[in-house]
C-alpha positions in Angstrom: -14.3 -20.8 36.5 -11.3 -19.3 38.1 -11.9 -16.9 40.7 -8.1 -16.9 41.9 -6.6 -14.7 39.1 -3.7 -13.9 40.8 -1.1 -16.6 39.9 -2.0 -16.3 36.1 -2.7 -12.0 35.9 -0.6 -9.2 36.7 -1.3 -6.7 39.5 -1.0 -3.3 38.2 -0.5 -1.2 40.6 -0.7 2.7 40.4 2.5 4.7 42.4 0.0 7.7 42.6 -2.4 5.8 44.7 -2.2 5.2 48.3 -3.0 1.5 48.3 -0.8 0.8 45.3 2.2 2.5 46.6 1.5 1.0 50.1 1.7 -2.9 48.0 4.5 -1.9 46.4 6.3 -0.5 49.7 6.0 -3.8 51.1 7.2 -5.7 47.7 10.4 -3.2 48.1 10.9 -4.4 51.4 11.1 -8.5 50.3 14.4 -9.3 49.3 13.0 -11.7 47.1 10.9 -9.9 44.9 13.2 -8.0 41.3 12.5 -4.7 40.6 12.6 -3.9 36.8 12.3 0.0 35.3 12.8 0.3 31.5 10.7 2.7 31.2 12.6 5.3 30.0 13.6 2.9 26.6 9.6 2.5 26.3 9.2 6.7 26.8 11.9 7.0 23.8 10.8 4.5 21.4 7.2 5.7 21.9 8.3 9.3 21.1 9.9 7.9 18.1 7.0 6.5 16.4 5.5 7.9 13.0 3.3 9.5 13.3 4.3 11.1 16.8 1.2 10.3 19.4 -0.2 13.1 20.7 -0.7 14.1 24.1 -3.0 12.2 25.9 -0.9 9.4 25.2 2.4 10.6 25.6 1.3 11.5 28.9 -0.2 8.8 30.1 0.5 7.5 33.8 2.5 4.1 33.8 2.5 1.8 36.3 4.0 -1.1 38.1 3.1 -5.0 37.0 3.5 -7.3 39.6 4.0 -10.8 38.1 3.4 -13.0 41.7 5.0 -16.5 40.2 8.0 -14.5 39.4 8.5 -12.7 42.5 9.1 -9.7 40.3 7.8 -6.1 39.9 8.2 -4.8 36.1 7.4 -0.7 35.2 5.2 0.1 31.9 3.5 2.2 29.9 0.3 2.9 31.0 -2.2 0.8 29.2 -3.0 3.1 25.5 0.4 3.7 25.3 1.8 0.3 25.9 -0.6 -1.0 23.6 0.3 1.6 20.8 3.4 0.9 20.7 3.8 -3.0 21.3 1.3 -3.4 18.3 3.1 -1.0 16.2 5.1 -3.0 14.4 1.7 -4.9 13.0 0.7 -1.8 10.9 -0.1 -1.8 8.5 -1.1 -5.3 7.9 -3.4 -4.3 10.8 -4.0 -1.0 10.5 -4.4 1.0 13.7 -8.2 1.3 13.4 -8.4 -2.3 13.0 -6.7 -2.7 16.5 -9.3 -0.5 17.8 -11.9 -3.2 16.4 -10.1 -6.4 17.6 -10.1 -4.8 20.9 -13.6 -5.8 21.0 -13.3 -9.5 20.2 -13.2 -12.1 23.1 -12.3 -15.3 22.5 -13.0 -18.5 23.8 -10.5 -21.1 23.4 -11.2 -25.1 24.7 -8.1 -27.2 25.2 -4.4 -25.4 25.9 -2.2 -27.9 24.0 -3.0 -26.3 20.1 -4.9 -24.1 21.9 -2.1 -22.4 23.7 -0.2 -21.7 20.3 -3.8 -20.0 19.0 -4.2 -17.9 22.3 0.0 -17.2 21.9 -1.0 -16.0 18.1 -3.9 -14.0 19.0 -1.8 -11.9 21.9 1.3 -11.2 20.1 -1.4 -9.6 16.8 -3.5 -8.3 18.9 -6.0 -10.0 17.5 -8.6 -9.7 20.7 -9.2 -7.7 23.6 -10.2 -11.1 25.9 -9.5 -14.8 26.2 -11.4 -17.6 28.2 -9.5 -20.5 28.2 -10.6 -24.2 29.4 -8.7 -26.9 30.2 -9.0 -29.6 33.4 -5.0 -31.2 32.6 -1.7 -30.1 33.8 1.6 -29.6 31.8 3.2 -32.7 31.7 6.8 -33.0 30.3 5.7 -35.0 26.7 3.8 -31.9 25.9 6.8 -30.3 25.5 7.1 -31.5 21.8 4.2 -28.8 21.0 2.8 -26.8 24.2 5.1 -23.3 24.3 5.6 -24.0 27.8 9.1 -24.8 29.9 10.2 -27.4 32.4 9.3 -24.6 34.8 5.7 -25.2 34.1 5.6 -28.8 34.6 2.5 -30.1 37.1 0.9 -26.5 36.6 -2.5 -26.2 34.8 -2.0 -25.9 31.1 -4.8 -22.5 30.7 -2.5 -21.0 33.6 0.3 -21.8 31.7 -0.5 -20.0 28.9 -2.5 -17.4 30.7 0.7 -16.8 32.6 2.8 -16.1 28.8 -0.3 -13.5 27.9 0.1 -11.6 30.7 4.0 -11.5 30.7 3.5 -10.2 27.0 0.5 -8.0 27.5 -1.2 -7.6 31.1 -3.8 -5.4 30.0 -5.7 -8.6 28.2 -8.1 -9.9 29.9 -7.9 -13.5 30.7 -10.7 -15.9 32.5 -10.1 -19.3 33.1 -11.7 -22.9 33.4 -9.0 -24.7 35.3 -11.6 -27.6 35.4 -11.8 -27.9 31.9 -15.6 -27.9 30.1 -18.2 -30.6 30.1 -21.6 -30.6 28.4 -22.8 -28.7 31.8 -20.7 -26.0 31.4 -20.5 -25.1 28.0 -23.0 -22.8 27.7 -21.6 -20.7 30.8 -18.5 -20.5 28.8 -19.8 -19.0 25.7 -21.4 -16.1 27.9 -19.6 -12.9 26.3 -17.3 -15.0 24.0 -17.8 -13.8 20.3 -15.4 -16.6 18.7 -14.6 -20.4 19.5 -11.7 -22.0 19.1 -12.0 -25.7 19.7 -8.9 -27.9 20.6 -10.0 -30.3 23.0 -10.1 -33.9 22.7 -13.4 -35.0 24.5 -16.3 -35.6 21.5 -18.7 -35.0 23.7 -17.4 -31.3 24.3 -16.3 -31.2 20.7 -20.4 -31.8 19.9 -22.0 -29.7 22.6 -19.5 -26.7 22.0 -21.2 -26.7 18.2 -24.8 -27.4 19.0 -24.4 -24.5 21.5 -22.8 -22.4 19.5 -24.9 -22.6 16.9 -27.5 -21.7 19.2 -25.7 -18.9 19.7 -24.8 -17.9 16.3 -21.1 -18.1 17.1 -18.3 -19.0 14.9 -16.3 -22.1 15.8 -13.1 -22.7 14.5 -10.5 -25.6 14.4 -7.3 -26.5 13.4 -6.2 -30.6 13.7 -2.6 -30.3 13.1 -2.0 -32.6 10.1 -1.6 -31.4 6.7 -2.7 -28.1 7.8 -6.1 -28.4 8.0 -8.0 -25.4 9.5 -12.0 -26.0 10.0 -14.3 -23.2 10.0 -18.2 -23.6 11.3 -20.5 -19.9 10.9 -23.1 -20.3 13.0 -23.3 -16.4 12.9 -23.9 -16.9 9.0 -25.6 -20.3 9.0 -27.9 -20.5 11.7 -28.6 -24.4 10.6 -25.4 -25.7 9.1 -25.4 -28.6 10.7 -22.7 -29.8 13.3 -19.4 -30.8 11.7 -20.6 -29.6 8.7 -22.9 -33.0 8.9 -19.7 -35.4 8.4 -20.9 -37.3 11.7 -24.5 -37.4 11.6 -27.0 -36.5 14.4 -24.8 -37.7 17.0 -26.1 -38.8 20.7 -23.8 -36.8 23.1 -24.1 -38.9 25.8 -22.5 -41.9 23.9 -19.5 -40.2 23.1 -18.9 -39.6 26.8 -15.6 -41.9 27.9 -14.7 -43.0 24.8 -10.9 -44.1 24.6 -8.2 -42.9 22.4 -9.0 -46.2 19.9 -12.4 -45.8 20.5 -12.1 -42.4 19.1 -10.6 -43.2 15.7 -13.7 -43.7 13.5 -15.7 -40.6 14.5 -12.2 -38.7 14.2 -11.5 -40.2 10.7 -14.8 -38.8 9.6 -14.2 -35.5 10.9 -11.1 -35.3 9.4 -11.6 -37.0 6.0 -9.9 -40.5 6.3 -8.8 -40.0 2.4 -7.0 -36.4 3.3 -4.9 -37.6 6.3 -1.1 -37.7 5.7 0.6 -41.1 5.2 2.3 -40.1 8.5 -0.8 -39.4 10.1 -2.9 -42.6 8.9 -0.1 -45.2 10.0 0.3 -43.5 13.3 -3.2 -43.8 14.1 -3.7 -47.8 13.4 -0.9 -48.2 16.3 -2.8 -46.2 18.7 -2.5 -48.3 21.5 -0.2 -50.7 20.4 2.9 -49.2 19.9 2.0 -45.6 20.6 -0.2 -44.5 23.3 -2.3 -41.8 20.8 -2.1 -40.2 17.6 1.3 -37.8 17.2 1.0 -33.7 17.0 4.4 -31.8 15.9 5.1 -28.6 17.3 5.7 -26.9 14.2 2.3 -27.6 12.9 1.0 -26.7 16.1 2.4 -23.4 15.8 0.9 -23.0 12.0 -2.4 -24.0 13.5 -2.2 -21.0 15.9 -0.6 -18.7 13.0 -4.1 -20.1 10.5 -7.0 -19.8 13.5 -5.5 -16.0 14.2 -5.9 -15.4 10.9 -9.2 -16.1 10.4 -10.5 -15.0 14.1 -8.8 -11.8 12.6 -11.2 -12.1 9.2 -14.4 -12.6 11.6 -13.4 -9.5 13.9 -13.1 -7.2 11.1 -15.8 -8.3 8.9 -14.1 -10.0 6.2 -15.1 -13.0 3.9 -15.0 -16.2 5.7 -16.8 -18.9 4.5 -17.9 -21.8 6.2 -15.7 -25.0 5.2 -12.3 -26.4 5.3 -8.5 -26.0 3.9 -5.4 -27.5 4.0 -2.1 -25.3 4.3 0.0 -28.7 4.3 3.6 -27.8 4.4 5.3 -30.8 3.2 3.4 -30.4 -0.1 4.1 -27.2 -0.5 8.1 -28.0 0.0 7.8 -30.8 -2.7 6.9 -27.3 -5.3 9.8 -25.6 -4.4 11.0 -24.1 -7.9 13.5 -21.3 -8.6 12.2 -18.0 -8.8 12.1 -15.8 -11.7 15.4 -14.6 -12.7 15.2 -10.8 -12.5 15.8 -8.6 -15.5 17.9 -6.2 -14.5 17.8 -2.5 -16.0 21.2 -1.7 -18.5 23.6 -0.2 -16.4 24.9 2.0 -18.9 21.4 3.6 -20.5 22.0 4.3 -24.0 21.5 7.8 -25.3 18.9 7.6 -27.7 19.0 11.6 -29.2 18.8 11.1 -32.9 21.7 13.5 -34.8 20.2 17.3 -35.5 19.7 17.1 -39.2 17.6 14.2 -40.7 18.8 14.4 -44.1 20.7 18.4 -45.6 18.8 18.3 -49.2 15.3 17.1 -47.3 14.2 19.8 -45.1 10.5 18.7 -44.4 11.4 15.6 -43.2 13.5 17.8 -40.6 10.5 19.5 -40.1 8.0 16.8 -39.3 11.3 14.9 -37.0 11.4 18.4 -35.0 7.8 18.1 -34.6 7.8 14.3 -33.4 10.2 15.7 -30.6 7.6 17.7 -28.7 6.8 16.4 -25.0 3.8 14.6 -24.5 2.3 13.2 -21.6 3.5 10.1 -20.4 4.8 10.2 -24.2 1.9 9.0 -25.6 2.7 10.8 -28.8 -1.0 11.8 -29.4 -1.1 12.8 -32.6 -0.7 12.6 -36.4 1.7 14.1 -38.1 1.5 14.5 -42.2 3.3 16.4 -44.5 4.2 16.8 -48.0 5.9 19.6 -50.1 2.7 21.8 -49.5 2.7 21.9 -46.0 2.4 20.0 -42.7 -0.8 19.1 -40.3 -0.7 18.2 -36.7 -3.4 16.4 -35.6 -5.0 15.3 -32.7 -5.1 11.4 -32.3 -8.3 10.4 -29.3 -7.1 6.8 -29.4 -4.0 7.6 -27.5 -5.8 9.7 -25.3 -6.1 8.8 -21.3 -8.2 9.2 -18.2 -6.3 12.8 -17.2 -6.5 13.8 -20.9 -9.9 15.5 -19.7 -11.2 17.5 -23.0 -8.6 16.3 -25.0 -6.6 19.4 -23.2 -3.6 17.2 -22.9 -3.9 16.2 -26.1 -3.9 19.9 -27.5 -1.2 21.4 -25.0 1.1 18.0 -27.1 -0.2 19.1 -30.5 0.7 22.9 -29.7 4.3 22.0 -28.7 4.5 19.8 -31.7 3.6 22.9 -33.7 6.1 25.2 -32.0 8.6 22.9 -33.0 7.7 22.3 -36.5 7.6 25.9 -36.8 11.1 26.4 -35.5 12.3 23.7 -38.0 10.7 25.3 -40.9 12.3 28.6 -40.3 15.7 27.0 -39.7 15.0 25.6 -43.6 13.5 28.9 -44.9 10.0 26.9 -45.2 8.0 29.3 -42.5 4.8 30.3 -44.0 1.5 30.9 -42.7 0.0 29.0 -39.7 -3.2 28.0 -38.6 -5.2 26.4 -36.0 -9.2 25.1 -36.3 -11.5 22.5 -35.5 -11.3 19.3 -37.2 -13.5 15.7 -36.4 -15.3 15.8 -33.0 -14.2 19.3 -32.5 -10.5 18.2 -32.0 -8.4 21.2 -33.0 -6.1 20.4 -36.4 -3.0 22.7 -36.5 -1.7 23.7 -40.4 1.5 24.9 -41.4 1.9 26.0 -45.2 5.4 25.8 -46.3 6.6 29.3 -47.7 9.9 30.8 -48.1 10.4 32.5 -44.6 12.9 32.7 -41.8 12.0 33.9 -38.4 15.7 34.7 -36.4 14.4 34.0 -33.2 12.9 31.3 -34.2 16.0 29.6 -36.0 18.4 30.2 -33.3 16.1 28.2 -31.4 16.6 25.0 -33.7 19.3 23.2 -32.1 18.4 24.3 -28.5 14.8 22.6 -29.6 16.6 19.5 -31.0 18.5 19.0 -27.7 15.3 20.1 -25.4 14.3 16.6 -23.1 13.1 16.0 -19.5 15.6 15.8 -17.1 14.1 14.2 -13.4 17.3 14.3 -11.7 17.2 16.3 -8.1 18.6 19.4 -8.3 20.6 22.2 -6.0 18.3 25.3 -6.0 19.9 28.4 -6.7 17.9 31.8 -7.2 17.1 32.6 -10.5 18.5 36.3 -11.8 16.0 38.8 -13.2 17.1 38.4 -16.7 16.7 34.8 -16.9 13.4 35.8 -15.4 12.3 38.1 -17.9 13.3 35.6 -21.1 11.2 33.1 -19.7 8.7 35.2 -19.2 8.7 36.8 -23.1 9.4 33.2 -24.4 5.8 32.7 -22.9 4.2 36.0 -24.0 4.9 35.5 -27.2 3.3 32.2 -28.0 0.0 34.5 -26.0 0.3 32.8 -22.6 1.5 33.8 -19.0 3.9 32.6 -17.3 3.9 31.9 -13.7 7.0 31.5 -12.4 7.4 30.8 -8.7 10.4 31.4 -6.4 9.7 31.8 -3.2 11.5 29.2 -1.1 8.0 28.7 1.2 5.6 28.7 -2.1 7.6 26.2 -3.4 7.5 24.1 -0.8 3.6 24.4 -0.7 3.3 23.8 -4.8 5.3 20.5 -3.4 3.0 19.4 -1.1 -0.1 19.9 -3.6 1.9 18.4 -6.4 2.4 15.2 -3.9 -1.2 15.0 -2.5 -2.0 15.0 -6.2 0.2 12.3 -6.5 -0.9 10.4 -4.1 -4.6 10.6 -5.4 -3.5 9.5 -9.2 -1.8 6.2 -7.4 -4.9 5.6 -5.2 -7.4 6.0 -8.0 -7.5 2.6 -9.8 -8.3 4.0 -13.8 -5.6 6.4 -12.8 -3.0 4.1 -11.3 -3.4 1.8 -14.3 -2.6 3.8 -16.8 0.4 5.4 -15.4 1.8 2.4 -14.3 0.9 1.3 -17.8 3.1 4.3 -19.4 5.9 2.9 -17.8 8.5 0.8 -19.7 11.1 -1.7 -17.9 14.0 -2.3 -21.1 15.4 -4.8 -21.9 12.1 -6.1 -21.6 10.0 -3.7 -22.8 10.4 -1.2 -26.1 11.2 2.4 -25.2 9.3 3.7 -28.0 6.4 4.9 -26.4 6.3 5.6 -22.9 8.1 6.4 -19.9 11.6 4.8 -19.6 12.3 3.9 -16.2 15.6 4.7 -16.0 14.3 8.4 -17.1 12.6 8.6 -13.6 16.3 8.7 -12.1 15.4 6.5 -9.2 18.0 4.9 -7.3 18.0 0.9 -6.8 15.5 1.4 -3.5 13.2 3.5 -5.2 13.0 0.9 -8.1 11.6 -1.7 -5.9 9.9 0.1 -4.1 7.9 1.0 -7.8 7.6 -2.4 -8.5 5.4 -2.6 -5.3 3.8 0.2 -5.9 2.9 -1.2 -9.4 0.7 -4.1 -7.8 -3.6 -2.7 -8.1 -3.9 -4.9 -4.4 -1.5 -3.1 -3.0 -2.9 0.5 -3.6 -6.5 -0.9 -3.2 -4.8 -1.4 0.8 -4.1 1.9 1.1 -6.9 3.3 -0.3 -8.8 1.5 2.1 -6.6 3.1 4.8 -6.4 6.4 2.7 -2.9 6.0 4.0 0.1 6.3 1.4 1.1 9.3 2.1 4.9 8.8 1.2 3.5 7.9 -2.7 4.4 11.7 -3.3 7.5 11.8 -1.4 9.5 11.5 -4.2 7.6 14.5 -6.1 8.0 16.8 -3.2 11.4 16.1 -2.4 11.9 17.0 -6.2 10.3 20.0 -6.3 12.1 20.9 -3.1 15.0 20.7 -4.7 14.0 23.0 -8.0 15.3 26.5 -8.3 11.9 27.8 -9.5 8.2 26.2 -10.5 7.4 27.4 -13.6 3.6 27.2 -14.5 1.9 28.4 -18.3 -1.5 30.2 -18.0 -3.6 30.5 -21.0 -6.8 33.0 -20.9 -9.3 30.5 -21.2 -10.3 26.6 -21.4 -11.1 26.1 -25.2 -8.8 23.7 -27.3 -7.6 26.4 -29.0 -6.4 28.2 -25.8 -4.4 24.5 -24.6 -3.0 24.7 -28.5 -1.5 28.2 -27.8 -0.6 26.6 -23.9 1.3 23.8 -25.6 3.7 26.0 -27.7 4.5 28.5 -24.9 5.1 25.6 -23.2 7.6 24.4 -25.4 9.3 27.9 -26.0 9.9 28.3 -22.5 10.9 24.7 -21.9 13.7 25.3 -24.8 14.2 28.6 -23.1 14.9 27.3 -19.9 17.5 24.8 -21.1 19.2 26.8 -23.5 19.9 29.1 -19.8 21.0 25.8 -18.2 18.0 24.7 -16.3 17.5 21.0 -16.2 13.2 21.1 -16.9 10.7 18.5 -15.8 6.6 18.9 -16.3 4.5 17.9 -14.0 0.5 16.9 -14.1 -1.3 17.2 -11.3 -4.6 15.1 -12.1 -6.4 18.1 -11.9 -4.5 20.2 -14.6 -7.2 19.6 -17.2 -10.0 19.6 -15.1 -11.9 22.3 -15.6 -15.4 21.9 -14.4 -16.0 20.1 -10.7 -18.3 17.4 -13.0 -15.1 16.5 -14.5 -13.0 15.9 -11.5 -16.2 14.0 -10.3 -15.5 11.7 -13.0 -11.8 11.9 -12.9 -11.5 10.3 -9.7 -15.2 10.1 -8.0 -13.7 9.3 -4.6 -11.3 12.5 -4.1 -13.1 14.6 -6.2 -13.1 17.3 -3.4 -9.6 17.4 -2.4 -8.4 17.4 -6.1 -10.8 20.8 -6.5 -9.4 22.4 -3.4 -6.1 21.3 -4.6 -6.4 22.9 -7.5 -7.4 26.1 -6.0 -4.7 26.3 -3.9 -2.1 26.5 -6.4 -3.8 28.6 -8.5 -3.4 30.9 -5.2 0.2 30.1 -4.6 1.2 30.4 -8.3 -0.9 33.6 -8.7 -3.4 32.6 -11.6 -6.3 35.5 -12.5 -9.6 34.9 -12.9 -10.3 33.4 -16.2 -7.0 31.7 -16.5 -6.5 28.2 -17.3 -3.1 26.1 -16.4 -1.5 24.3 -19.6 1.6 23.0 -17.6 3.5 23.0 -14.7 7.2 22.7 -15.4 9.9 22.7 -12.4 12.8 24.0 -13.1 16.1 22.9 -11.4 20.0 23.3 -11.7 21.2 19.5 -11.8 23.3 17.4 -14.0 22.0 15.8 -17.5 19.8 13.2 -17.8 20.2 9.7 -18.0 18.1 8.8 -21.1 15.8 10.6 -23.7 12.9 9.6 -24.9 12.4 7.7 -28.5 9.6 8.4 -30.8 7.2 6.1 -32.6 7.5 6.6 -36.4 4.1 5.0 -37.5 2.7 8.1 -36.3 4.5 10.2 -38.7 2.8 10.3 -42.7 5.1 11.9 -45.3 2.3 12.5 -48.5 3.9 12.3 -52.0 2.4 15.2 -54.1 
């Protein structure tokens, strides 16, 4: 071991102290020696990064890193800080907890020609907190071809070498070296405190001993040849009597591999590395070993992978993630031979196509008017979950479970759709003189059945409603708030009282704000919550690709080309499964909260109570104040929190079992910000905005509609 860790580490030196600042006084004073101070750039681009560090590290004292073979003096961060923010950019691949793990992890790494590219892979991650690293042989000018090193380096020790690069990119690892390099006598000393082995060397005998100690040990020991990609991983900490090599060489005496010669090397060497595997490149090179080459080739680009594959997996082990024992080849050239074009991407319409079908079906048919007007009612994620049937007697609306999903808790969903079906149909019928009598009860399972008889009446209210109902859609688009005026305020409030609900309405500029947030978090739960996350990225529909007939168009969402792509990540179950794991994703409701930001008013429909009956009676205020609002020029969009129809804590238990808490306090909160009484259920949450006109509208699916013949 090296006990002269000055030429290879950095002296930190603290200003604050009187020893330190006496060193540095005298480094001040040699003309030789470059002062550099940046500190002020690392001070601003700390302060810049999200989330903002608090504090303690903010504060932190920096100091000066003398760097002795440079003759130069550099100021940093002090050593949390510098840390934070040189291994920001790695989040979150590696998450900032995981940092805090790998800090833990020393390494030991045995021969610095592949191994200096592992030891340069692990540093620049952040991969491990400390590094041992052996070798007896100095940089020579044909390692060049694969060692990161310079001509500046030539005829110094190759471990100081590349301990010299870690502590030029990070002085706070520690670094030990073996400038003599390992023998079978000093192995074991050099797996005291190491907790992973990386084995790169060239002498068998090491190669062997390094194992049998390891497994000793219960160390990992990992190795990557630098042909075809192959990285080899031994668990000892798993499999305490996997045998050395993974038995490819036998019970090997260690003494007889002392000595041996490049040539003499080749047929234990073809064993280990599976003769039959070797690249064509690879094999022919070796049968000229000491003929017309003096030993078997390494490129530097596969050095470099070799060092990008053992980080990788020293990363799995110091986090706890599968690793099996075994082998696998990452060989480049092969995978260049697959190139093949990617898929071409199918590109939404640029123009969407308005899809409103004309206001009257057919003149001399009015209950097919009346059963289209109820087809037009808003469902969630336009399932469309119902059945609609009708003949000259009368009409029934229907629940319809198969369409039902994970937040349809209850059925409520369900029933809130069904209700504003029947507000429309009833608005229809008037508009034809067929209003008659109207009923709601419990059909199959409980599921509430609404019946219209077809009479001879007209409602006015109702009929001056018909082509506002007929022209009623959701409209996403960000809008420019603007307060709303005391009458428009009060006809919202009527259109909602009349159908037997409250209505909520919201206008505070600060409440809103809040009913954003909680509308976001929500958000952000139904995307981390995989039976949740399925099915709403399973409402979506992508045209020309996919039918609009169901669904949610995604040009409806009225994202802009970044937000687009972004979904399409956001679409991927692995990728929310990684944040979940993080509970990160906190931007996932971004888009939500900047929308309702934007809104002049959140407008929410409280029922008195939780039966079906009472989400029946929710979904037809709903609709009358939706039609309402847009008929006063509001642009209207509902939003379903993944509580809304949760009623009882069992069923947000069940709803999402993970943030089952959060989504009952979220649910308390805004039934405090939006003022709901005791008693009270929520049917819908509508915001309401002043913005342009939608892009699309939604179709709807006709099997769902049954016209009886009397």
């Amino acid at each position: 071991m090296n006990e002269s860790r000055g030429d290879y580490t950095a002296l930190l030196l603290d200003e604050d102290h009187s020893e330190d600042a006496a060193v540095l006084d005298r480094l001040r004073r040699d003309p030789a020696v470059v002062f550099v101070d940046r500190l002020g750039q690392q001070i601003d681009s700390l302060r810049s990064l999200v989330p903002t560090p608090g504090p303690g590290v903010l504060d932190e004292t920096p100091v000066w890193a003398y760097y002795s073979w440079r003759r130069t003096v550099v100021r940093l961060l002090g050593p949390a800080s510098f840390r934070l923010l040189r291994l920001d950019r790695n989040r979150n691949k590696i998450t900032a907890q995981e940092q805090e793990r790998l800090r833990d992890v020393t390494v030991g790494i045995v021969g610095l020609s592949v191994g200096h590219a592992v030891a340069l892979a692990l540093t620049l991650e952040g991969a491990c907190g400390g590094l041992r690293l052996a070798d007896f042989d100095t940089l020579e000018l044909s390692n060049l071809n694969r060692v990161p090193g310079t001509v500046l380096d030539l005829g110094v020790n190759k471990s100081v070498v590349a301990a010299r690069r870690i502590a030029e990119i990070d002085p706070y690892v520690t670094v030990t070296l073996w400038e003599d390099g390992l023998d079978v006598g000093s192995v074991a000393e050099f797996l005291d405190g190491t907790d992973v082995v990386i084995d790169e060397c060239d002498s068998l005998d090491v190669k062997v001993s390094l194992r049998r100690e390891a497994r000793r040990r219960g160390l990992p020991v990992l190795m990557a040849t630098s042909d075809r990609g192959l990285l080899d991983v031994e668990r000892y900490d798993l499999e305490p009597d996997r045998p050395v090599f993974h038995g490819v060489i036998g019970d090997v005496d260690v003494e007889s591999l002392a000595g041996l010669g490049s040539r003499d090397k080749i047929p234990l060497v073809l064993r280990i590395l599976d003769a039959g595997q070797l690249s064509a490149t690879m094999a022919a090179s070796l049968v000229e070993v000491d003929e017309t080459i003096s030993t078997w080739p390494q490129l530097g680009g596969e050095v470099l992978l070799g060092g990008a594959q053992v980080a990788a997996a020293v990363r799995r082990i110091g986090l706890g993630q599968p690793l099996a024992s075994g082998r696998c080849r990452m060989d480049l050239d092969q995978r260049l031979d697959a190139l093949t074009d990617p898929p071409t991407p199918r590109d939404l319409p640029e123009e969407p196509v308005d899809r409103a079908v004309p206001a009257a079906v057919s003149d001399d048919d009015a209950v097919d008017a009346v059963v289209y007007a109820a087809s037009r009612a808003p469902s969630g994620g336009n399932v469309q979950p119902w059945t609609i049937a009708a003949d000259d007697m009368g009409l029934t609306i229907s629940v319809a479970p198969e369409y039902t999903t994970a937040m349809d808790v209850g059925h409520r969903g369900s029933c809130v759709a069904v209700g504003a079906a029947l507000h429309n149909a009833r608005i229809a019928a008037s508009a034809a003189g067929l209003l008659g009598a109207v009923t709601v009860h419990d059909g199959d399972a409980g599921l509430p059945v609404a019946t219209m008889t077809f009479g001879s009446g007209n409602d006015r209210e109702l009929t001056d409603r018909y082509e506002h109902m007929l022209d009623r859609t959701t409209n996403r688009r960000p809008g420019v708030p603007q307060p709303l005026d005391d009458t428009q305020a009060g006809l919202l409030a009527e259109a909602a009282s009349r159908e037997g609900a409250r209505l909520c309405l919201v206008t505070d500029r600060d409440d809103i704000s809040t009913i954003g947030a909680i509308l976001a978090e929500s958000d952000r739960i139904r995307f981390l919550t995989p039976t949740l996350h399925r099915e709403m990225i399973g409402e979506l529909r992508w045209p020309p690709l996919d039918s609009v007939e169901t669904g949610i168009d995604v040009r409806a969402l009225e994202l802009d080309s970044a937000e687009l792509s972004t979904l399409a990540l956001l679409r991927r179950p692995d990728v929310m499964e990684r944040l979940g794991g993080q509970d990160a994703g906190r931007a996932l409701g971004k888009s939500t909260a900047d929308r309702v930001a934007s809104s002049s008013a959140v407008a929410v429909v409280a029922i008195p109570g939780s039966t079906r009956r009472d989400y029946v009676r929710g979904g037809e205020a709903t609709e009358s104040v939706w039609i309402h609002a847009q008929a006063l020029g509001l642009a209207v969009q509902p939003i379903s929190p993944v509580f809304l129809y949760g009623v009882e804590s069992a069923e947000l238990e069940q709803l999402s079992p993970r943030y089952a808490a959060p989504l009952e306090r979220l649910r308390e909160e805004l039934f405090d910000v939006v003022g709901a009484k005791a008693g009270e259920a929520l049917a819908m949450v509508l915001r309401l905005s002043h913005a342009p006109g939608p892009s699309v509208r939604s179709e709807r699916l006709a099997d769902r509609l049954r016209r009886r013949i009397s």
